[in-house]
C-alpha positions, 0 to 999 in steps of 0.5 A, a space after each residue: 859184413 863190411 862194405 867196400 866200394 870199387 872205383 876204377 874205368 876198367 869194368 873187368 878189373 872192378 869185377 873180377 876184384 868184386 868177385 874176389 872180395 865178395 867170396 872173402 866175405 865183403 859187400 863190395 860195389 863198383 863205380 866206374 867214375 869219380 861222380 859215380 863213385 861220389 853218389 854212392 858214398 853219399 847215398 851209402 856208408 863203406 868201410 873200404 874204398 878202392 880207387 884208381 887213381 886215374 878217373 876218367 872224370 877226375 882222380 883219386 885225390 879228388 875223390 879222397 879229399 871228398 871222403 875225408 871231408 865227409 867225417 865218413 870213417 872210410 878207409 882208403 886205399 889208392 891204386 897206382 902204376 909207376 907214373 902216379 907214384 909221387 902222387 900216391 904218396 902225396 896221397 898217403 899224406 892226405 889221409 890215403 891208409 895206403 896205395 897198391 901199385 899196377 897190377 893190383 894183386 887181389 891177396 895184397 888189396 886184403 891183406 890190406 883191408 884186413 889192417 885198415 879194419 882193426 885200426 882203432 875209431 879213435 885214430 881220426 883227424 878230428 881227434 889228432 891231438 889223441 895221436 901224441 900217445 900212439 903210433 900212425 897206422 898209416 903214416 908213420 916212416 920206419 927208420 933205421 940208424 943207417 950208416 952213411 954219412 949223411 944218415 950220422 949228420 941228421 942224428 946229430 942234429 937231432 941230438 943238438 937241437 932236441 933240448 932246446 926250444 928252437 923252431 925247426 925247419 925240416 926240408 926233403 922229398 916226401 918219404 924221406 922220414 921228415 915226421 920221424 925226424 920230428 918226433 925223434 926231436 920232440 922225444 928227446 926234449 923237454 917236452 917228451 911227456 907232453 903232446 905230439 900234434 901232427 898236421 897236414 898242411 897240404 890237405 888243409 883248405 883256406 876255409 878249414 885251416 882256421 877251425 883245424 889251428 885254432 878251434 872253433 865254438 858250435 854255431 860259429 859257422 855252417 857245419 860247426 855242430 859242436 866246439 871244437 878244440 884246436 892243434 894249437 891248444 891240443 898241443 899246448 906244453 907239446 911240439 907241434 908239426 907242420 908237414 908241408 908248411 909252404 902249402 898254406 895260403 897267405 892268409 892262413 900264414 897270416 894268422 899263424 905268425 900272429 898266434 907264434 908271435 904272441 903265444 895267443 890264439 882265438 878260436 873261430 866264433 870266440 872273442 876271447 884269447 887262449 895262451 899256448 905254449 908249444 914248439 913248433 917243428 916243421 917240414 916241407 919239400 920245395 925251398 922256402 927261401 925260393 918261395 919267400 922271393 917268389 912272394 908265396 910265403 911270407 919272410 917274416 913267419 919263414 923267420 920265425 920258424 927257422 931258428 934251425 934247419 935239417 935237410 933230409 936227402 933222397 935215397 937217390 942221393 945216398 946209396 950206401 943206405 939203401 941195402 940196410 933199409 932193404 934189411 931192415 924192412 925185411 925183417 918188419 915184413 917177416 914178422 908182420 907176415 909170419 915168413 922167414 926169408 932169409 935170403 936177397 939174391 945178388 941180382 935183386 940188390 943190385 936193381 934196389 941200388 940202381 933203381 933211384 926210389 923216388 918214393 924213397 924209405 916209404 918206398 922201399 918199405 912197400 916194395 920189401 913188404 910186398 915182395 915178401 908177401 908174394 915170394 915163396 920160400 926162403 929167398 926174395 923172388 924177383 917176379 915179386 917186384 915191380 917191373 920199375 925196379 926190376 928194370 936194370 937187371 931185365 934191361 941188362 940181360 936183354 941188352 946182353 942178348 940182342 946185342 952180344 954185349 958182356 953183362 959184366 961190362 955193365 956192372 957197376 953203371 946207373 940205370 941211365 947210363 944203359 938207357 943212353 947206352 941202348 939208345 944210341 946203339 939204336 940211333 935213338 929209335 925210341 920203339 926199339 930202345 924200348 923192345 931192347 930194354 924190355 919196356 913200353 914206350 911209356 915207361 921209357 918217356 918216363 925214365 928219359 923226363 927223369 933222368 933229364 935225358 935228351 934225344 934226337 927225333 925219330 
């Protein structure tokens, strides 16, 4: 019977989840904190945690980041609201198999631990180097050859650059695609028969980064019971990756221009050299030339590794895409859920173009894959989705109800522009703006932070 362990302060929630995961056939636990969540999973093994990502002692990350650092094979799946969703993506790139946003739907968290638990033991990252020849389960970006100009310029580049040995650097928001960008390279090239190495700088402490680079021999320092083969070397002939590169110390950056420089590495504990081969491709979301004045990455490796650079936009910023995504996920979601929906009513299309995706494609796909596992029938539902993206078209009709204003005279205009508009009918009386567009004050805060809206006191 696999064990799951429930980390959330609402006591309700985790008993109602736990009732529900218990007549499934599950062990489940509860914790109601981050330190007691914590003592459980060392005094115990789970094969499942679920967590909250706001603890009241800490928060998921946290949490997550403990768990991948016990070598425990836990799988673990982040609980979200809207807010959080950036930081619920940086979770997926932590190690997180996937996040559920609020309110949690309990066939949705199964659907999901019943995936998580057919994953295979030998996808774990002390094993990445096995990754080159098999698909993430978790975090790997689904793309499709979208039509826009901007998607046509990225697959040029790709085609370009493939064949040559030049170092890249790939530069866009999270979940926009940047590791499919990189194997796109990387399948196209000389290398293609050789290693694909991914690694997660972001998740990578000072103190690990060395070991997870280089490698090390048993006994070379507290904790290294066997030898362990580096991504240098396990990539060797290959391409490896670098996902956010402008998280590592200066240090660690240090080290690795050496080892790019001299095409040589030593593992930690070792006084001999080993010669490597590889390609390096990386990617980040903030502009290292901005952290190259700023003193926090170094100009000489930033260099080194910018033989060639490729800037992904956000979805935000090309919405002619948007609706190709939207099919295409559809279709993965059918056959991934044995449904057949056919149909994407007008009003729900519109609120997937207006609403801006700031998880972008990673976004677009959990949304897709969740509306069609709630929705009935051959058509989306729009109850299905969240109620951020939902938002426009609710707003609208509200806004149309309460104020007499024709729906039609709001076709065609952004999110932010009705949010304005609501606000200064209401004389920027912020509680009613928030009863008009049909949303809490919270979820307004939020929308005017990301639009960059200003506003006059109450």
């Amino acid at each position: 019977m696999p064990k799951v362990l429930i980390v959330d302060d609402d006591i309700n929630f985790c008993q109602i989840l736990k009732s529900y995961l218990t007549r499934k056939g599950y062990e489940a636990f509860d914790a109601y904190s981050y330190s007691d969540a914590f003592k459980q999973f060392q005094a115990d093994s789970f094969e499942i945690v679920l967590t909250d990502f706001r603890l009241p002692d800490s928060n998921g990350l946290e949490l997550l980041k403990e768990i991948k650092n016990s070598g425990k094979k836990s799988a673990v799946i982040i609980m979200t609201a809207y807010a959080d969703i950036r930081m619920a993506v940086k979770a997926i790139k932590m190690g997180a198999y996937e996040y559920v946003t609020k309110p949690v739907n309990p066939e949705e968290i199964l659907m999901y631990m019943k995936k998580a638990l057919d994953v295979p033991d030998g996808i774990q990252p002390e094993d990445i180097h096995s990754r080159s020849h098999t698909a993430h389960y978790h975090e790997k970006i689904e793309y499709v050859y979208a039509s826009s100009r901007e998607a046509k310029s990225i697959h040029e580049y790709i085609d370009v650059v493939a064949p040559t040995d030049m170092s890249v650097i790939i530069q866009g928001e999270s979940g926009t695609g940047k590791e499919y960008i990189a194997r796109k390279i990387h399948e196209k090239s000389k290398r293609s028969t050789f290693p694909f190495v991914a690694i997660d700088c972001g998740s990578l402490s000072k103190e690990l980064a060395g070991s997870e680079f280089f490698g090390h021999i048993k006994g070379s320092f507290t904790g290294a019971l066997n030898d362990k083969i580096g991504q240098f070397e396990a990539a060797n002939k290959g391409t490896l990756f670098l996902d956010e590169i402008g998280n590592l110390s200066y240090d660690v950056q240090v080290k690795l221009l050496r080892a790019i420089q001299e095409r040589k590495i030593r593992k930690i504990g070792s006084n001999k050299d080993i010669s490597v081969d590889v390609r390096l491709i990386t990617a980040t979301n903030e502009d290292l030339r901005d952290a190259v004045r700023r003193g926090a990455f170094r100009e000489d490796l930033y260099h080194r590794l910018n033989e060639f650079s490729v800037y992904v936009p956000p979805m935000r910023d090309r919405k002619t895409d948007i609706e190709e995504f939207v099919w295409f996920f559809l279709g993965k979601a059918n056959k991934e859920l044995e449904k057949n929906i056919v149909d994407v009513p007008s009003e729900m299309m519109e609120s997937f173009l207006s609403y801006p995706w700031p998880g972008n494609i990673r976004e677009i796909r959990n949304v897709i894959r969740r509306a069609v596992l709630l929705s009935k029938g051959r058509s989306l539902q729009i109850e299905s989705l969240p109620r951020e993206v939902i938002g426009s078209t609710v707003w609208k009709t509200e806004i149309e109800l309460q104020n007499g204003t024709d729906l039609k005279s709001y076709t065609g205009k952004t999110e932010k522009e009705v949010i304005l508009t609501t606000l200064q009918k209401v004389n920027f009386n912020k509680s009613k703006a928030a009863k008009v567009l049909n949303i809490d004050r919270k979820t307004l805060y939020n929308k005017l932070r990301l639009y960059g809206i200003e506003f006059n006191p109450e």
